[in-house]
C-alpha positions in Angstrom: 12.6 -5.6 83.9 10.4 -3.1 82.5 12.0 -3.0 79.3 12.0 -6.3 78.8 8.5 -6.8 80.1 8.0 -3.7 76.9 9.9 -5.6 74.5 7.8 -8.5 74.9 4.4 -6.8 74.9 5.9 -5.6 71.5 6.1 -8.7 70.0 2.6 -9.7 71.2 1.2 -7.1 69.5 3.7 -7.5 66.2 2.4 -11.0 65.9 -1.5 -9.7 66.5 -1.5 -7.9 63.6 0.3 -10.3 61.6 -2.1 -12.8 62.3 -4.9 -10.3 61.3 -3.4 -8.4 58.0 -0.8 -10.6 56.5 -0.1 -9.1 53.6 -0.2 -5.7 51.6 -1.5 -6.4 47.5 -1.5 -3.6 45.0 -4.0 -3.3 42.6 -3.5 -2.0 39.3 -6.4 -1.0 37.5 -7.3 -0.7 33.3 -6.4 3.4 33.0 -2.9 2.5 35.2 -4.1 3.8 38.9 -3.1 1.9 41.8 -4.6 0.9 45.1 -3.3 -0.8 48.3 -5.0 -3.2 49.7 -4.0 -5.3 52.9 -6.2 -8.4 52.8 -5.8 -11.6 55.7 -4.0 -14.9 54.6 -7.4 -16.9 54.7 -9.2 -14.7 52.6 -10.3 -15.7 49.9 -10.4 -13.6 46.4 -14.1 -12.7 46.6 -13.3 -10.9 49.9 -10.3 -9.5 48.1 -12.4 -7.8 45.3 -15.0 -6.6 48.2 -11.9 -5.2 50.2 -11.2 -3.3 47.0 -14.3 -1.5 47.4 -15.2 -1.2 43.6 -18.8 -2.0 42.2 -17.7 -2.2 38.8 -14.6 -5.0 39.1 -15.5 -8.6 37.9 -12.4 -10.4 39.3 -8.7 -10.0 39.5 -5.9 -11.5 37.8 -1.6 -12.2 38.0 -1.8 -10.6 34.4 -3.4 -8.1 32.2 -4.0 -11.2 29.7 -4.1 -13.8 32.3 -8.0 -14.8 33.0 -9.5 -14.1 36.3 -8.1 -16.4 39.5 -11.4 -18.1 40.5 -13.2 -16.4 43.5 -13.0 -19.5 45.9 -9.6 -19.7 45.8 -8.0 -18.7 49.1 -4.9 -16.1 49.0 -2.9 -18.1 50.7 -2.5 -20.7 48.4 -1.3 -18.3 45.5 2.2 -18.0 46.9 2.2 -13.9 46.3 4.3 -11.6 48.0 4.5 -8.4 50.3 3.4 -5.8 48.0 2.5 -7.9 44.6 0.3 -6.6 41.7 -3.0 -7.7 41.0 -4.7 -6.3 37.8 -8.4 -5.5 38.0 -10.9 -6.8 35.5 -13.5 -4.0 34.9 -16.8 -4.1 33.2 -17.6 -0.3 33.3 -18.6 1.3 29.9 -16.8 4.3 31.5 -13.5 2.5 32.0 -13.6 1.2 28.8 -14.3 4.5 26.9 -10.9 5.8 29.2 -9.4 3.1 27.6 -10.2 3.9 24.3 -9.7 7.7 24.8 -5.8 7.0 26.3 -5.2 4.5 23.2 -6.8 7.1 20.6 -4.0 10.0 22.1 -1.7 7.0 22.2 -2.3 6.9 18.2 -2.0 10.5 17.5 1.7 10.7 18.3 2.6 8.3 15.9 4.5 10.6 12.9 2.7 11.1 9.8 3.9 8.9 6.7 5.9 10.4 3.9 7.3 8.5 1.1 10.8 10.5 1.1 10.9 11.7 4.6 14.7 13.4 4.1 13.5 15.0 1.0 10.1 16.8 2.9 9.3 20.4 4.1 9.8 21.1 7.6 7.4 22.7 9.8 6.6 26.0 8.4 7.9 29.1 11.9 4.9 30.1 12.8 6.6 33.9 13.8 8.9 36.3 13.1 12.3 34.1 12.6 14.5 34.7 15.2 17.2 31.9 14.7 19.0 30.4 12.3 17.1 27.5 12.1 13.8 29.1 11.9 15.6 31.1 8.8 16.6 28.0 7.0 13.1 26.5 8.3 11.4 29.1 6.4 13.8 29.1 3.2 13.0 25.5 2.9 9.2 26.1 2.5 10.3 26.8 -1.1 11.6 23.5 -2.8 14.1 23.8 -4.4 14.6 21.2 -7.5 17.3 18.2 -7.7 18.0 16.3 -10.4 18.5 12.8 -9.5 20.7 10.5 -11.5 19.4 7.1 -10.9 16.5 6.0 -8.9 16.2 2.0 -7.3 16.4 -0.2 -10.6 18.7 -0.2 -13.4 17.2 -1.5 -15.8 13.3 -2.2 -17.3 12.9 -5.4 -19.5 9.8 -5.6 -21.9 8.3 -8.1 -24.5 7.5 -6.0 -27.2 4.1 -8.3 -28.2 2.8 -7.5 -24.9 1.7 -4.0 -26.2 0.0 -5.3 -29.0 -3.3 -4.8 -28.0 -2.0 -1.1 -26.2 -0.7 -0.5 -30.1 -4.0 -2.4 -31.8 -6.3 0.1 -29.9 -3.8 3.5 -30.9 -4.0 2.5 -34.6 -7.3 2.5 -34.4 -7.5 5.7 -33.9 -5.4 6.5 -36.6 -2.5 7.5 -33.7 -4.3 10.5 -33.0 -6.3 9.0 -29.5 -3.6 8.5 -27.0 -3.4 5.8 -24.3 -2.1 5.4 -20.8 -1.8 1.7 -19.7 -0.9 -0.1 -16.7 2.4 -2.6 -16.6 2.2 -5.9 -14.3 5.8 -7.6 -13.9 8.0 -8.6 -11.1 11.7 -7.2 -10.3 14.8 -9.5 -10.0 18.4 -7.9 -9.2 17.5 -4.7 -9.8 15.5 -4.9 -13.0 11.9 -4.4 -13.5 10.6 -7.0 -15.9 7.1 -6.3 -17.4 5.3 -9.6 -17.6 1.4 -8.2 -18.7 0.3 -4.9 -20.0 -3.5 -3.9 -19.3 -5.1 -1.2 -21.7 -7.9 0.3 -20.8 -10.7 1.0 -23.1 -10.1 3.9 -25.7 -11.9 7.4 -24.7 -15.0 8.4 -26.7 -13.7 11.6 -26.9 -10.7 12.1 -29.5 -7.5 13.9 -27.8 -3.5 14.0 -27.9 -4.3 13.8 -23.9 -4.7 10.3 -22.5 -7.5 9.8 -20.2 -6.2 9.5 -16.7 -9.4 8.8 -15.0 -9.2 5.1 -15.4 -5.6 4.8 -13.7 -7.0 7.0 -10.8 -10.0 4.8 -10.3 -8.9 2.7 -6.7 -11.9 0.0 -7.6 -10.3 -0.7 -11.4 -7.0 -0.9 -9.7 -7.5 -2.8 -7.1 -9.4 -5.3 -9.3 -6.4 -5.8 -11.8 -3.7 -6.3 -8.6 -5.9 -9.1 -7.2 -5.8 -11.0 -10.6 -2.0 -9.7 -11.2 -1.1 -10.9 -7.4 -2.5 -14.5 -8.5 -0.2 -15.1 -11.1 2.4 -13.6 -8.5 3.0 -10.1 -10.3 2.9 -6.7 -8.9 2.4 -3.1 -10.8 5.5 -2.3 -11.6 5.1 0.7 -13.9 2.3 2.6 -16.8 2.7 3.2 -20.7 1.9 6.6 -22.3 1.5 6.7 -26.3 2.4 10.4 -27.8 4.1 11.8 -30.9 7.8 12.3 -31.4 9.1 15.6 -29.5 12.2 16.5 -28.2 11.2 16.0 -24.4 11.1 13.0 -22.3 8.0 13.2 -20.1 5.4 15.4 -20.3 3.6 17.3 -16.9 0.6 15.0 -17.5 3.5 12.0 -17.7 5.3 13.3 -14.5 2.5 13.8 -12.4 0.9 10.3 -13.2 3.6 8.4 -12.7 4.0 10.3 -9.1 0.3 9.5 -8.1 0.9 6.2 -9.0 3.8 5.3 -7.5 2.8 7.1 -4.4 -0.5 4.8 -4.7 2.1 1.7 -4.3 4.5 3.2 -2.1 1.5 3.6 0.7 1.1 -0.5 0.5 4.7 -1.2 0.4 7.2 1.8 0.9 10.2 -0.1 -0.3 8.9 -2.5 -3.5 6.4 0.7 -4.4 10.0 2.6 -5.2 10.2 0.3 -8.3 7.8 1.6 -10.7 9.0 3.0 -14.0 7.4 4.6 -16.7 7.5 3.3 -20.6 7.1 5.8 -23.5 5.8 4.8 -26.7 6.2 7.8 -29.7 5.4 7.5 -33.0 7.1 9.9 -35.9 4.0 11.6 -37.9 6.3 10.8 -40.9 8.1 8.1 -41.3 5.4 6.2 -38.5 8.0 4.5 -37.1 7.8 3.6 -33.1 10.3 4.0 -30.5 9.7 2.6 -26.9 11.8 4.3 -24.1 11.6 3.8 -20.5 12.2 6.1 -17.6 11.9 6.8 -13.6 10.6 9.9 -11.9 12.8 10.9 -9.4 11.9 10.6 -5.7 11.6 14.1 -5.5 8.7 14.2 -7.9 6.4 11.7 -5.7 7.2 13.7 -2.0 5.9 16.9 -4.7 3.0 15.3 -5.4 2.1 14.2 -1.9 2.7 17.5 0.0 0.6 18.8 -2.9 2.9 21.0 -4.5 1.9 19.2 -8.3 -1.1 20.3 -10.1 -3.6 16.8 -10.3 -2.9 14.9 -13.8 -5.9 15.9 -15.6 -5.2 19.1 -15.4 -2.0 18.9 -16.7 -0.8 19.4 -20.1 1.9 17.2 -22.9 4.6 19.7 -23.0 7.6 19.8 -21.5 6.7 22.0 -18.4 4.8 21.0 -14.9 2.4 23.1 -13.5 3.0 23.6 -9.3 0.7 24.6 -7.0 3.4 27.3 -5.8 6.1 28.7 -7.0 9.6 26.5 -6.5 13.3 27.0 -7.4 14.0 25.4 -11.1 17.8 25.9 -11.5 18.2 29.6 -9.4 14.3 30.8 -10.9 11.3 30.8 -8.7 8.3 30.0 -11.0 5.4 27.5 -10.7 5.8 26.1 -14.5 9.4 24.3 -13.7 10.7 22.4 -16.7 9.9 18.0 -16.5 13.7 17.1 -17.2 14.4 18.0 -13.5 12.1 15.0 -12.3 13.3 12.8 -15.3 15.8 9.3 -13.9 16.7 7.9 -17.7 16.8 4.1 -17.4 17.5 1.5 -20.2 14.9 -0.6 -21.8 15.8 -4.5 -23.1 13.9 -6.7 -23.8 13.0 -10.4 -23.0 10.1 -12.9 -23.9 7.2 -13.7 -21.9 4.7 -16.5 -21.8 1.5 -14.1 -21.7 -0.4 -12.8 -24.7 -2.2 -9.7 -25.2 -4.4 -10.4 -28.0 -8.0 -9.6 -25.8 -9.2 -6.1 -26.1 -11.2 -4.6 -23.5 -13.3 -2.7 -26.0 -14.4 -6.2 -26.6 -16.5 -6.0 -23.5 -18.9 -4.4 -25.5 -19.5 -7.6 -27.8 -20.2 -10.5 -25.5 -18.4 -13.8 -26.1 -17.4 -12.9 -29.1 -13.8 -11.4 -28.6 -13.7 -14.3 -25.7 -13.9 -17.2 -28.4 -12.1 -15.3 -31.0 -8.9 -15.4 -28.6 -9.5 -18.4 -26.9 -10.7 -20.6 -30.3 -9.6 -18.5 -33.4 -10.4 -20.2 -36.5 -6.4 -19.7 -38.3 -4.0 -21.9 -38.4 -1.5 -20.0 -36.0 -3.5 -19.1 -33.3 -5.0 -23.2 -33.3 -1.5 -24.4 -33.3 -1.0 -22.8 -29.7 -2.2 -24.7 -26.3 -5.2 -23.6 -24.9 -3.6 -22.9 -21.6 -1.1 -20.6 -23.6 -4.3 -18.5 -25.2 -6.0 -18.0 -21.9 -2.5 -16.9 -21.0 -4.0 -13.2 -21.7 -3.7 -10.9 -18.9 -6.7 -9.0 -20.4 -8.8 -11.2 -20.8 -7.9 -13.0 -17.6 -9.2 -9.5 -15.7 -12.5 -9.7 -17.9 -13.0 -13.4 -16.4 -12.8 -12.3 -13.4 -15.4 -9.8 -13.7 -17.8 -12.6 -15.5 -17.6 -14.9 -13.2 -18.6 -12.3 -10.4 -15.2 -11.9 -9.2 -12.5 -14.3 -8.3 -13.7 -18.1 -7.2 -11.6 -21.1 -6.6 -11.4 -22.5 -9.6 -10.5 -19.1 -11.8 -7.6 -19.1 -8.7 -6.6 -22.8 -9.5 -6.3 -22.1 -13.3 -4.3 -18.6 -12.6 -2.0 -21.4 -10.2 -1.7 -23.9 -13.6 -0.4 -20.4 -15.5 1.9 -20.0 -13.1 3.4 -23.5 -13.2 2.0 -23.5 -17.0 1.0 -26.8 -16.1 -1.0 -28.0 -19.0 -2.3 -31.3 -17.5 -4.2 -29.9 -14.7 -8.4 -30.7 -14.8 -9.1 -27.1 -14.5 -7.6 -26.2 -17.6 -10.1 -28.6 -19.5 -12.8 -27.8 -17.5 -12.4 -24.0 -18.2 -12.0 -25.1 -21.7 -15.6 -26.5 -21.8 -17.3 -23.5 -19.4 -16.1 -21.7 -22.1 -16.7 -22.9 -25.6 -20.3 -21.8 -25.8 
């Protein structure tokens, strides 16, 4: 009888505290800590949050995103279980400033960018190398130089009168002031197809070195990609002019070309491998012009962004590179490594595009003039072409944007009608009249 009698009282006092604490909630709170909390089944979730015994909490929630469940409502009615989360809702500065400390440690572990990340430097042994690994570790500080045989495209397609006003501005210099241009195209299958070439104004100075400071300059370049990304090209590539000689690229060549594929790479790691680089030479003699076209090999850019290349501008056109250390060049360590080791030859065709390059940007200097002498010249051949085909002019299409105080709707609409070289559009007429001042 008396353990019955027990049993019983055991069950009395089972379903007391049932009746009293009917369920056990966690609580999670913003930096991940969590608190039990054992709340009645007519409580309601203002008693809940004051159970929880925080100042700081505005309301709870079924989910970090969800918003808060409404203080009046009673627990019972939410249908949660033994032991269910809740998320707390804080409005501390201090919990938010854990927040952002946890999500700024969060952020360091993410690894470092590199463009070729089988082709970079390990870590550098900090000690004396005791393993094998730390031997190779440190042998590999030195890089050692691979020739590549072909890079991402196969071939580069140009339109030879897309370079006249890249040749106009050399000859009038008598050849002797070299340039460095930019090249605007798209790539199909494997081929880099230069639509618009952009030459920048010639140097004051008279040298056999083109400037590089205008190719370097992130404002100019991001200026000519907005208008080159409204008639849906991308840089694909630059032009350097120099005499005939018996190597391919130049240290100033190689190193340019790295910087600024490296510069396209960061945007898009995979399109930003298809860049190219177009030589133009010129024999002192005879004056004829030969056009080539090249790669550097992937190799060359990781160099240049671990800092092993010497800048461009202080590099010079022969045929060695200057390195910021010494590296192995075919079983030599020296820090003057011959360019033909970052060299990828490609082959150059050509094709025929719908924009012009007839605008000079040394006509920036002169007003409206060069404007209406390429948009309404006054001979017969240049009035027999549409007007929609002169303002076809990559140049002078970046000018425009610049006097119009950068890009509007309408200079967008008319880059759309280029595009489609839709003739008929209003915008084409009403640029027509803006224009012929």
């Amino acid at each position: 009888m008396r353990k019955i009698l027990n049993y019983f009282l055991l069950i009395l006092s089972l379903q007391k505290i049932s009746s009293t604490l009917d369920l056990i909630l966690r609580i999670r709170f913003p930096d991940g800590s969590v608190k039990k909390v054992a709340v009645h089944s007519s409580d309601k979730i203002t008693d809940l949050v004051q159970k929880i015994g925080c100042s700081n909490i505005n309301g709870v929630s079924k989910s970090p995103k969800d918003q808060n469940i409404p203080k009046d409502d009673e627990i019972c009615k939410l249908n949660l279980k033994q032991g269910e989360f809740l998320y707390a809702n804080v409005s501390s500065d201090k919990e938010k400033m854990k927040h952002a400390v946890k999500e700024k440690k969060l952020s360091r572990k993410v690894e470092k960018w590199v463009p070729f990340p089988n082709l970079c430097r390990p870590p550098a042994p900090t000690g004396p190398c005791k393993t094998i690994a730390e031997i190779e570790a440190k042998s590999r500080q030195t890089y050692k130089l691979i020739p590549q045989k072909s890079g991402k495209f196969n071939k580069v397609s140009v339109d030879a009168n897309s370079f006249d006003t890249f040749l106009k501005i050399w000859q009038e210099s008598n050849y002797k002031q070299h340039q460095c241009a930019l090249l605007f195209g798209k790539v199909n299958d494997c081929t880099l197809k230069v639509e618009a070439v952009y030459t920048f104004p010639p140097s004051k100075v008279i040298s056999e070195s083109y400037d590089v400071s205008n190719v370097m300059n992130p404002e100019m370049i991001e200026k000519l990609e907005k208008v080159a990304g409204l008639l849906e090209m991308k840089m694909i590539g630059c032009c350097m002019s120099h005499f005939s000689r018996k190597h391919f690229l130049s240290g100033r060549d190689i190193a340019t070309a790295s910087y600024l594929q490296l510069q396209q790479m960061k945007k898009d790691a995979e399109i930003g491998q298809f860049f190219t680089t177009v030589t133009i030479s010129i024999d002192k003699v005879t004056k004829e012009l030969v056009s080539t076209a090249y790669g550097v090999s992937d190799q060359s850019v990781q160099m240049y962004f671990d800092g092993i290349f010497c800048p461009p501008n202080e590099q010079k056109e022969g045929e060695i590179i200057d390195t910021t250390e010494p590296v192995l060049d075919a079983g030599k360590i020296t820090s003057k490594p011959e360019t033909i080791s970052f060299v990828v030859n490609v082959p150059i065709v050509s094709h025929q595009t719908f924009y012009r390059s007839y605008f000079s940007s040394s006509n920036e200097q002169t007003d409206l003039v060069g404007i209406k002498n390429c948009l309404f010249p006054k001979n017969k051949i240049g009035k027999n072409s549409t007007f929609l085909k002169r303002i076809s002019d990559f140049q002078l299409l970046v000018y425009l944007s610049t006097l119009f105080n950068d890009v509007d709707e309408d200079f967008e609409e008319l880059c759309r009608c280029i595009v489609k070289n839709d003739h008929q559009h209003p915008i084409v007429e009403k640029f027509k009249t803006k224009l012929h001042l």
